[in-house]
N, C-alpha and C positions, 0 to 999 in steps of 0.2 A: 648612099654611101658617104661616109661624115670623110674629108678632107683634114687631117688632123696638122697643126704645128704645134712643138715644143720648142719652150725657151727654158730651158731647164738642165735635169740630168740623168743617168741612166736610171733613178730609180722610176720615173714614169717612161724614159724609152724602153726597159726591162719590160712592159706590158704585148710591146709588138712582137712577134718573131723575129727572129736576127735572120735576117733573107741578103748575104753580102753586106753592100752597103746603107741599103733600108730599101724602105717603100715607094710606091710610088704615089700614093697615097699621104704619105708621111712625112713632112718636113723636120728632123732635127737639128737646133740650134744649142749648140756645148760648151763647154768650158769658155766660158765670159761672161762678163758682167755689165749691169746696166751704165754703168762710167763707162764702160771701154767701149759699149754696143753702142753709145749715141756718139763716141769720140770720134774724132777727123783719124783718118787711115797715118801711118806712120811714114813717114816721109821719106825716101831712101832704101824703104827696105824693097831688098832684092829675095822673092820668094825662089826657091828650088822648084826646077821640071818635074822632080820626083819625091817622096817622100822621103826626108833622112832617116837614117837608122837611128830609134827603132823603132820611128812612126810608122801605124798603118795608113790608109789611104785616107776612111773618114778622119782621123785623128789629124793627118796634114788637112785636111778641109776645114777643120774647127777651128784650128790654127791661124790659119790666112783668113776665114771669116771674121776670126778675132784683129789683126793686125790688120786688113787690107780692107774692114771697115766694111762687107758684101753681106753680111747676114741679113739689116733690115730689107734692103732693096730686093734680095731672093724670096721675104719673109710674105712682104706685100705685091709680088708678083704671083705668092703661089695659090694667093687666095682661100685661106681656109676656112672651112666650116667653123672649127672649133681650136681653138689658139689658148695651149695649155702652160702653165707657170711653176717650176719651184726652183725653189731656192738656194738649194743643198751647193752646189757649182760656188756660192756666192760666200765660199769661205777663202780661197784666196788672194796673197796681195796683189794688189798693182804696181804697175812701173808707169812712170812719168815718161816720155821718147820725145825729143822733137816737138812739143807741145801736142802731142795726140798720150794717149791710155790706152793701155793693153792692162788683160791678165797675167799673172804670173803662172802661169799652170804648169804639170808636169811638162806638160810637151812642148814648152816652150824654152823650159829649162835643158832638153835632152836634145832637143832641134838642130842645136849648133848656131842656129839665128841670133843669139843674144853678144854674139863676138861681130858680128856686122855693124858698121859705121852708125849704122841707125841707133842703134843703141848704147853706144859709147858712152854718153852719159848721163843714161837714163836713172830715174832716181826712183825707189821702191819707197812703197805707199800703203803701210800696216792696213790690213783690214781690220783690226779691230779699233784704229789710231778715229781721234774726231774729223778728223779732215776727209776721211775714208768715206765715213758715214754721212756726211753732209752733200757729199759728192754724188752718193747713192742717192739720197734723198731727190737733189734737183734734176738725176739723168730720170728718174724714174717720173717726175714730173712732165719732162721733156718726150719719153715717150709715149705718155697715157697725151698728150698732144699729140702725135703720129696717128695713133690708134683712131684719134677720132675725127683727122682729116685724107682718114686714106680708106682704101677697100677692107683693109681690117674691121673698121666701124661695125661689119656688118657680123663678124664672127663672134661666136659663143665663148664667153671668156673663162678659166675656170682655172683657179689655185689651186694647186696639188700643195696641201701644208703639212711641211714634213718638221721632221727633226732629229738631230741626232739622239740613236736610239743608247739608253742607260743602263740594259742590260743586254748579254748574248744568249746563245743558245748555241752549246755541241751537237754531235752528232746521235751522241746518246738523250739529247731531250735535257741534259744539266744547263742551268741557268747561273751564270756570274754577273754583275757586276762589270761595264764598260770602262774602263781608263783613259786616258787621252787618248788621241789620236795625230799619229805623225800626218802631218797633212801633205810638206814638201818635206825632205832629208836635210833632217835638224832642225823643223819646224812645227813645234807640238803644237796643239789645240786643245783647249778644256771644253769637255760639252756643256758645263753649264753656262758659260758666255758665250758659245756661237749659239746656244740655243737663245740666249735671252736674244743678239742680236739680230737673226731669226726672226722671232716675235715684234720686235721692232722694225723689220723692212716690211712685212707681213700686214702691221698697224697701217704704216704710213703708203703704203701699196695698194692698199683697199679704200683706203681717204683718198686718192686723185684716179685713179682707172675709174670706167664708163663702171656702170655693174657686173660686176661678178659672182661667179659661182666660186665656192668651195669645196673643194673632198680633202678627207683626213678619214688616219683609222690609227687614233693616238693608242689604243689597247692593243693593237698588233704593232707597233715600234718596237720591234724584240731583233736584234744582230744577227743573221745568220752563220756561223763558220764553217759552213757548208755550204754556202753561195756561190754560183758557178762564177762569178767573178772574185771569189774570197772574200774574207771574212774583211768587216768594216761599219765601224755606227750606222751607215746609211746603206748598207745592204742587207734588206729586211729579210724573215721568215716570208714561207709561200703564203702563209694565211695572210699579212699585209695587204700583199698585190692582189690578191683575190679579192679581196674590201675594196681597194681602189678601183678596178675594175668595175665591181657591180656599182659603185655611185658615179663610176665615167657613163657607164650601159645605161643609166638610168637620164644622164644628159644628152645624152644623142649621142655619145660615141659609139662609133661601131668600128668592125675586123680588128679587134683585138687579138691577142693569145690565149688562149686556155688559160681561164682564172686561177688554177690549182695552186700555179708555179710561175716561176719568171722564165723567158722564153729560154731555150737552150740552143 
């Protein structure tokens, strides 16, 4: 039985069943980025006993992993077989806090954490700005160094290479034409520059990580508006996840979900 971790987003967690809050089996790592994942934890900040409204439980978990800096230390405790990658997550900006990085993400925006001392004068950090991507460039250096002085060394590496998808799909089978995509409220995205930028962490990700594997199933990148999470560039038709699936089956991954579809 393959011991899986993701560092990535739901469209490779979408392969497991949604069983609460995962597997046990399963390690997922969400909403962050490789700046914020190698950064010093945020200094002051004071995390809530409970979820706030209208986080759920794992959503507060991705959060404080993101901010209190716990992800690798859980990542290289859990030992996985196979230790999986995408990128999709890595369109958000950053905040500068107290000389640590975080993400900007939904849940950090609706948290209520961002009115705490800690971040008083934290300074936001364009993801697609040069400074953004340079920053990307040396954490992602920094971790493929992790990788290969820890127990990670030993697991099966494997990029899930996505992208945002430039056409949808109804419920009737009719196919359009993708548009931007609001990413945060009031913060649009064009898919042809997060995709080029994409293809450039993708480049330079593959230049310093030990060897890696690849899965892609660029001819099913089609939008579903029928996705049980809704409709979104990066939440594919079932055929998609069913490609992904059979070239993860083919690396050793095992207990997946039913290829058909994405779990329900």
């Amino acid at each position: 039985m393959s011991r899986v971790a993701i560092i990535g987003s739901c469209i490779t967690r979408d392969l497991w069943p949604v069983r609460g809050d995962g597997l046990e089996d399963l390690l997922y790592i969400s909403r962050t980025s490789f700046p914020s994942l190698v950064s010093e934890p945020v200094q002051g900040f004071e995390p809530a006993p409970a979820p706030p409204e209208p986080l759920r439980q794992h959503q507060h978990r991705a959060l404080l992993d993101d901010v209190l800096k716990t992800a690798l230390a859980r990542l290289v405790a859990f030992r996985p077989t196979h230790l999986i990658f995408d990128f999709i997550d890595e369109r958000f900006d950053l905040l500068a806090a107290r000389g640590a990085l975080v993400t900007r993400s939904w849940e950090l925006e609706v948290s209520g954490y961002l009115s705490q001392p800690a971040f008083e004068r934290a300074r936001r950090i364009p993801r697609l700005s040069a400074a953004c991507e340079q920053m990307w460039f040396e954490a992602v250096g920094e971790f493929a160094a992790l990788v290969r002085a820890t127990p990670l060394s030993t697991a099966r590496l494997i990029l899930h290479s996505a992208r945002w998808a430039g056409v949808r799909r109804d419920a009737e089978g009719v196919e359009r034409p993708v548009p931007g995509v609001e990413i945060l409220a009031g913060d649009w995205g064009e898919l042809s520059v997060h995709n080029a930028l994409l293809a450039r962490y993708e480049a330079a990700f593959r230049a310093v990580m030990p060897p890696i594997s690849t899965v892609a199933a660029p001819a099913q990148r089609i939008a579903d508006e029928t996705h049980q999470w809704g409709y979104s560039p990066f939440h594919y038709v079932p055929d998609y996840y069913a490609e992904i699936w059979r070239q993860l089956h083919g690396l050793g991954v095992s207990a997946l979900a039913a290829p058909s579809a994405p779990a329900a």
